[in-house]
TORLODO-694094 format. One record per residue (C-alpha): z, y negated, x negated. Coordinates in nm, 2 decimals. Each point is the difference from the previous one (the first is absolute). Layout:
REM residues N
       pz       py       px
        Z        Y        X
...
END
This chain:
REM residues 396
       pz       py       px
    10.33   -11.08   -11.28
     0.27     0.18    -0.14
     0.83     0.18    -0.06
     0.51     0.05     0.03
     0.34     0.18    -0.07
     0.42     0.00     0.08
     0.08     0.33     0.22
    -0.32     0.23     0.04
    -0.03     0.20     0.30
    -0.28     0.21    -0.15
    -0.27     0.15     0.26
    -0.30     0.14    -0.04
    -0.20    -0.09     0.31
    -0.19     0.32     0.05
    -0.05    -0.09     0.35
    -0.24     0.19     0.23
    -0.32    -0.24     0.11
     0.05    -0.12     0.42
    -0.20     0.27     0.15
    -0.17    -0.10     0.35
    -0.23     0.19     0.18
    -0.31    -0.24     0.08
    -0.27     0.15     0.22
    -0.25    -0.28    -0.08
     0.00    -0.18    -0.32
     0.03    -0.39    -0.06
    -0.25    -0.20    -0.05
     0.03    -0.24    -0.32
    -0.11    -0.36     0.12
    -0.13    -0.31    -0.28
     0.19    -0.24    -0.11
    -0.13    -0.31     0.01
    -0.02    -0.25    -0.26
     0.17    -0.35     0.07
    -0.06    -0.17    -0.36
     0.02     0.08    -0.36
     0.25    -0.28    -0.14
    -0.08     0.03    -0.38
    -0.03     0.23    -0.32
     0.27     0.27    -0.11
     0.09    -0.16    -0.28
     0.12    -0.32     0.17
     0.14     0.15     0.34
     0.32     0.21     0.06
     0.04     0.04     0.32
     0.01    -0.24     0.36
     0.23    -0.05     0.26
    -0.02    -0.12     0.37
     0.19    -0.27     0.12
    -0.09    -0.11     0.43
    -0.39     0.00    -0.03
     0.01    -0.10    -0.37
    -0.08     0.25    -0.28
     0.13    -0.10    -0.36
    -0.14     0.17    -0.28
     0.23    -0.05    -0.33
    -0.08     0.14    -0.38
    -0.06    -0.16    -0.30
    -0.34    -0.21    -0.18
    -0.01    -0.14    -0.30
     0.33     0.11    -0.09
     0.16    -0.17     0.28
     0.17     0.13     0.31
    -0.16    -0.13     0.34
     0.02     0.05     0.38
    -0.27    -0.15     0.24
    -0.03     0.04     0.35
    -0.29     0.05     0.21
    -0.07     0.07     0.37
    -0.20     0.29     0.15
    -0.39    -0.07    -0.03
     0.15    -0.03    -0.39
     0.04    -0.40    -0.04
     0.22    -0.11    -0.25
     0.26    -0.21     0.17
     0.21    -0.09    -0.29
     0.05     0.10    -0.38
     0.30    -0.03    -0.23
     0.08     0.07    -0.34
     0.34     0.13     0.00
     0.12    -0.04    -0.37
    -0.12    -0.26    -0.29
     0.14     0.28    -0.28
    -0.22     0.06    -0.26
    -0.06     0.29     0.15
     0.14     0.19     0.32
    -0.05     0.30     0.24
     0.00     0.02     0.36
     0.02     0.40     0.11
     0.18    -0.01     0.34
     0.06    -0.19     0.38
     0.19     0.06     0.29
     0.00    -0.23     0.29
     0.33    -0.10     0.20
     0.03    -0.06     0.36
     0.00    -0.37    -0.05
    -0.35     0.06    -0.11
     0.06    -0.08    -0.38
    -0.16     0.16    -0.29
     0.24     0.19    -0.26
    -0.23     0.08    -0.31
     0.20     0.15    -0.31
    -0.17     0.03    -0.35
     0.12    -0.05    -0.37
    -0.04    -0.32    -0.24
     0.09    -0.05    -0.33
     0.38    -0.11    -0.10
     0.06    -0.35    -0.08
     0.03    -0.03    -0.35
     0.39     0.02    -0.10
     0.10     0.19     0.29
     0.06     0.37    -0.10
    -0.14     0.19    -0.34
    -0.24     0.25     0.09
     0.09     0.32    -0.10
    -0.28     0.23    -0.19
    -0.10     0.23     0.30
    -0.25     0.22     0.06
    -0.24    -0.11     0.26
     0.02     0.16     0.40
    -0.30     0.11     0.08
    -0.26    -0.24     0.24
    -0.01     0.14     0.34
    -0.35     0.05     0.10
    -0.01    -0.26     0.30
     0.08    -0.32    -0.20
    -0.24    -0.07    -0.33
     0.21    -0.22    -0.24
    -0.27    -0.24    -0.14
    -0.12     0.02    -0.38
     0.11    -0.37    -0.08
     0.33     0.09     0.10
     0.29     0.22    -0.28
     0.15     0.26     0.21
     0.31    -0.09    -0.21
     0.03    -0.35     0.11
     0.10     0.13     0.38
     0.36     0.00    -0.05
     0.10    -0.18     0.33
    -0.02     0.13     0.35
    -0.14    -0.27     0.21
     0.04    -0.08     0.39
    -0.24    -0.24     0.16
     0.06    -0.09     0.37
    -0.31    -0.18     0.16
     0.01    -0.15     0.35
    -0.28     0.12     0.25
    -0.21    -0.33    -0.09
     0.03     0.05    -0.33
     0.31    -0.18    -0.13
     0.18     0.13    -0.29
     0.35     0.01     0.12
     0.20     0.13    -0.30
    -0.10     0.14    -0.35
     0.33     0.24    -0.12
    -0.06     0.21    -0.33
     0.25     0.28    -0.13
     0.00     0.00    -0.41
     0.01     0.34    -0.13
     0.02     0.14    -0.35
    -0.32     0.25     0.07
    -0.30     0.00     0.11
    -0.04     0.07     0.36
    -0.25     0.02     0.30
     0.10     0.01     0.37
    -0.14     0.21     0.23
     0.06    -0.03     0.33
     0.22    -0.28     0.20
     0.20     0.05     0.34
     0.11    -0.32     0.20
     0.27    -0.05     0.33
     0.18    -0.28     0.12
     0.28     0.02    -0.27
    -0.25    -0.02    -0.28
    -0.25     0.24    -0.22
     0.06     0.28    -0.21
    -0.27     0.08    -0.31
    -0.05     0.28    -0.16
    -0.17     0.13    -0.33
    -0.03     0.11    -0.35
     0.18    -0.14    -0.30
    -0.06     0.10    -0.36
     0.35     0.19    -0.18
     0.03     0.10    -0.34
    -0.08     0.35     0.09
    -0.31    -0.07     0.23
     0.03    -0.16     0.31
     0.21    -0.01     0.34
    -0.05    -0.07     0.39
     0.24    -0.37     0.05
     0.10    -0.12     0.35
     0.12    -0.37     0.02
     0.04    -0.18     0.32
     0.03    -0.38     0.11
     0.14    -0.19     0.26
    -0.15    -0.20     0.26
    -0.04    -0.35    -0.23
    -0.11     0.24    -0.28
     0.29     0.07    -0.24
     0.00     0.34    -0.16
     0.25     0.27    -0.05
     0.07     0.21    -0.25
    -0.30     0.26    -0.14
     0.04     0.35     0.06
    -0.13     0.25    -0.16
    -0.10     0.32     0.07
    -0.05     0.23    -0.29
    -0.01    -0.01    -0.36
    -0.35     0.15    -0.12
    -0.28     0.11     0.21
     0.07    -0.15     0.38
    -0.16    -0.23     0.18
     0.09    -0.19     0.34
    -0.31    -0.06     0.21
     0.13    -0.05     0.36
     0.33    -0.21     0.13
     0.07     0.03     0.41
     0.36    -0.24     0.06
     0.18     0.17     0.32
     0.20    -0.18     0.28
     0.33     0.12    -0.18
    -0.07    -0.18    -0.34
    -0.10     0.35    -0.15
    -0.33     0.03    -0.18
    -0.21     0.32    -0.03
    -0.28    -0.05    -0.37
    -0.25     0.29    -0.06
    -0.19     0.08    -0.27
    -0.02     0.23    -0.31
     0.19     0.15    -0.24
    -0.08     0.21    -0.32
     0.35     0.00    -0.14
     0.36     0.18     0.08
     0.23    -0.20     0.22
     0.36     0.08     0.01
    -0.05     0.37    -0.13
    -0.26     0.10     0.22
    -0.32     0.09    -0.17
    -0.37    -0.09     0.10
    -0.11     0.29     0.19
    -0.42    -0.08    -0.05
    -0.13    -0.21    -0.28
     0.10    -0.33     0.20
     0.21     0.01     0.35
    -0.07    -0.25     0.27
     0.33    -0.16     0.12
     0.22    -0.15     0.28
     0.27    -0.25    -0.12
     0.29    -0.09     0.26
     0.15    -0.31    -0.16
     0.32    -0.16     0.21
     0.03    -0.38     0.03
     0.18    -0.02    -0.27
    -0.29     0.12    -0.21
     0.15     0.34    -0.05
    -0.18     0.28    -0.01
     0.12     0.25     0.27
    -0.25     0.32    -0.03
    -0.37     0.07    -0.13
    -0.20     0.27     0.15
    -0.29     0.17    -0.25
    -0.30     0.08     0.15
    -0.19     0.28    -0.25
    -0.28     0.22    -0.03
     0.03     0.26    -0.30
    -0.21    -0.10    -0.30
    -0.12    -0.28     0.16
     0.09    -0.40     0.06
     0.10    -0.18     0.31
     0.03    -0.35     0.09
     0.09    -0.19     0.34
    -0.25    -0.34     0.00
     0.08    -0.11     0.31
     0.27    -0.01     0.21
     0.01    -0.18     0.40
     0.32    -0.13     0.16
     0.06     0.32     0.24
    -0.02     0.19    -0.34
    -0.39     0.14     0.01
    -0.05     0.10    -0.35
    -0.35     0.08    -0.21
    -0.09     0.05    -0.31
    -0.17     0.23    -0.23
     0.01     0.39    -0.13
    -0.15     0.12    -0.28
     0.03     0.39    -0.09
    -0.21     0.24    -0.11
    -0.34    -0.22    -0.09
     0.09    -0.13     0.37
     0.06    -0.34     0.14
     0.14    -0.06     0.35
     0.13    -0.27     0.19
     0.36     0.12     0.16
     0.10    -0.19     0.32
     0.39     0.10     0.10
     0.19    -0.20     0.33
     0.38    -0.02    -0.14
     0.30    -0.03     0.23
     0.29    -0.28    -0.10
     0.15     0.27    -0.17
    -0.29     0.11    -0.23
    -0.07     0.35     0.23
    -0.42     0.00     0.00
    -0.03     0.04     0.37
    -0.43     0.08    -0.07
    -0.27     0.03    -0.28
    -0.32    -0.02    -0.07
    -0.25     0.09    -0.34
    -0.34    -0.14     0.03
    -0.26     0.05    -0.31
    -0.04    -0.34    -0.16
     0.01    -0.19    -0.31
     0.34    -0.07     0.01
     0.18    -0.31     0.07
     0.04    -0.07     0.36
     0.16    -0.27     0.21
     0.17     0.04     0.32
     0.14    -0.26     0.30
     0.21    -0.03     0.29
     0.07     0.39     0.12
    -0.32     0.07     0.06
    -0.30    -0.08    -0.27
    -0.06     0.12    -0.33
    -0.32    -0.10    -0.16
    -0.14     0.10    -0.37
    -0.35     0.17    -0.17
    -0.09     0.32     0.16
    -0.15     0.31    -0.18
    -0.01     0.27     0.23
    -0.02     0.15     0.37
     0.28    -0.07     0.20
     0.08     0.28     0.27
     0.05    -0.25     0.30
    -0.23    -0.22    -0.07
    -0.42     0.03     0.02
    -0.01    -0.03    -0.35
    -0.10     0.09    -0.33
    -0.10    -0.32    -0.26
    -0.25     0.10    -0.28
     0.10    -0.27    -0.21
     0.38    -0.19     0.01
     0.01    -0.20     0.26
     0.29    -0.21     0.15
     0.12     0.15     0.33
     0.27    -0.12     0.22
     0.21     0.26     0.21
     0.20    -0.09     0.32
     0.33     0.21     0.09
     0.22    -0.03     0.33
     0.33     0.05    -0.04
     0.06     0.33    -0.01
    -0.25     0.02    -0.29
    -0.30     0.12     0.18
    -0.34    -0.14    -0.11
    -0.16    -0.19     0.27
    -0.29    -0.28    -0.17
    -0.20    -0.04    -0.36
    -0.17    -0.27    -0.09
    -0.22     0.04    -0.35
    -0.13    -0.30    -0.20
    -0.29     0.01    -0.22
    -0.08     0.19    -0.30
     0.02    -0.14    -0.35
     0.31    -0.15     0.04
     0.27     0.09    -0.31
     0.36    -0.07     0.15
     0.20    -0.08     0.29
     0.17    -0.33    -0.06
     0.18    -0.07     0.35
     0.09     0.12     0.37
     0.13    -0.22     0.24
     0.08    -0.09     0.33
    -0.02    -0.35     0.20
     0.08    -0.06     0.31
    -0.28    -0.24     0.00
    -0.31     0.17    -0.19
     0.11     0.38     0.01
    -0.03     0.23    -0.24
    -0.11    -0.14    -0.33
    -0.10     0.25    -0.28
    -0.07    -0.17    -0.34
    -0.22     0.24    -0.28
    -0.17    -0.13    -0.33
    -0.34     0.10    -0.12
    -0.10    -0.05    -0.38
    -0.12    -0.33     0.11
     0.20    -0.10     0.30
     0.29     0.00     0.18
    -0.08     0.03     0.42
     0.26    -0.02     0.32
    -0.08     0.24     0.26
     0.11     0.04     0.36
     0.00     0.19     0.32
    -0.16    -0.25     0.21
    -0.36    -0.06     0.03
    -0.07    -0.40    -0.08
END
């Protein structure tokens, strides 16, 4: 899984943990398993829209989405490109119920030279398939699929570098994507948004080296806040560990307004994830340590609470409330204390205060997805070395 730039506001968020006084601890309930929708290396991620559940990702060098319903019967399934080869690595649904999915395809021959880049790395949560050149993904593609499986539109960005989007947000004046693109020093975080029928604007990008953009939230105002990573100096201000995580403001006129760094001496930082009401998580690693950092942000960037959990890292969080990832270690509010990494999914209220876990079976590798439906719950997708399995709250 896996970040920036213009006028840093650099701040190091040593934050003291939420302390609450909790007589009794919480009891940490199972998860229980809806279905397992396919093998890592063909599934990056799912989606909800009313009582359906689209899984999207990429087989046989293709990029896909197909639908099923609950009890995990396949309702529909569409191949979303006919490239010789092509990616699907994110999906937002809007409130018409359609199906934004953003990935990356090759250029059409004649459009733009390549330029000889160095590749960005793969974020951990999308596997690029053998059979398809890294190289060739040179276009950022938008896909918008009706809820009965229509392919609606097919848009496609040409580039000059090699790229690989992360993370896409959706609203009813169209979708922003976000990402990393190959430069001739290493590789930059991108933002690029579209209208509702699908045209694209401008790219943006943030950084010049060592950032990456993993996590786009479009506000009411037009502004956009993108978190990531950064390893690199931006605008004067030096890295303060070996790699900062990072708040981007960007105005609606794809300016970027302020960064905030968030550093731990000697050590790297990255945001993953990042919900609408700005709940941030991602992971810590100092020291021979790794931690999963969950920080609730005001408007203004000011972390209201914060949290540092043992874990393997990566962590993904939704809505205000839920942050999910692969816990290592005792938790002091909570009744436990995993002897192996296991993935654990912590409740907040709104004032930050712990108040439900729910823990999903061992032997699982990564989070891949947190969501909420109105319909189904909480959904919470992980990936073992031989599957990929949607979770939820409710018992079946």
């Amino acid at each position: 899984m896996k970040r920036f730039v213009a006028f840093v506001v650099l701040v190091s968020l040593v934050i003291a943990p939420v302390s609450h006084a909790a007589p009794k601890k919480i009891a940490v309930k199972t998860l229980q398993l809806l279905t397992s929708i396919g093998t890592p290396e063909e599934v990056s991620g799912v989606v909800v829209s009313g009582n359906t559940i689209i899984i999207y990702g990429t087989k046989a060098s293709k990029a896909y989405a197909r639908a099923i319903d609950s009890t995990g019967k396949e309702l529909w399934n569409l191949s979303l490109d006919q490239s010789a080869a092509s990616i699907a690595t994110a999906a937002a649904v809007d409130s018409s119920g359609d199906i934004w999915i953003t990935g990356a395809t090759p250029l059409t021959t004649g459009l733009i030279t390549p330029s000889p880049t160095a590749t960005p790395f793969d974020p951990d949560k999308t596997v690029i398939p053998p059979s398809v050149f890294i190289g060739d993904l040179q276009a950022v593609a938008l896909w918008k699929v009706s809820a009965t499986g229509s392919l609606l539109f097919t848009y496609t960005l040409p580039t000059s570098s090699v790229l690989f989007p992360t993370a896409i947000s959706v609203d009813k004046s169209g979708a922003s994507v976000v990402g990393i693109i190959a430069t001739d020093k290493g590789n930059a975080g991108f933002l690029v948004n579209a209208d509702s029928t699908g045209a694209f604007s401008k790219l943006l990008k943030i950084g010049i080296s060592s950032t990456t953009s993993d996590a786009i939230v479009r506000h009411i105002d037009g502004s956009f806040t993108v978190t990531g990573s950064s390893s690199e100096t931006l605008m004067g201000k030096k890295v303060v560990g070996i790699t900062d995580g990072v708040l981007v403001k960007v105005s609606k006129s794809l300016k970027i307004s302020s960064v905030v760094r968030s550093s731990i001496a000697k050590g790297k930082r990255i945001w993953n994830s990042a919900s609408s009401s700005l709940l941030l998580a991602g992971e810590v690693t100092a020291s021979n340590k790794t931690e999963t950092a969950v920080t609730k942000f005001s408007t203004s960037f000011v972390p209201t609470w914060t949290y540092r959990f043992a874990s393997t890292g990566p962590a993904l969080s939704a809505g205000s409330t839920q942050v999910f990832f692969i816990s290592t270690g005792a938790v002091a509010q909570l009744n436990w204390n995993p002897k192996t990494p296991t993935p654990l999914l912590v409740t907040f209220d709104s004032k930050g205060v712990i108040t439900a876990a729910n823990s999903g079976p061992i032997g699982q590798k990564e989070v891949l997805g947190l969501l909420i439906s109105k319909e189904l719950g909480v959904l919470a997708l992980t990936s073992s070395a031989e599957s990929v399995s949607i979770f939820t709250l409710l018992t079946r």
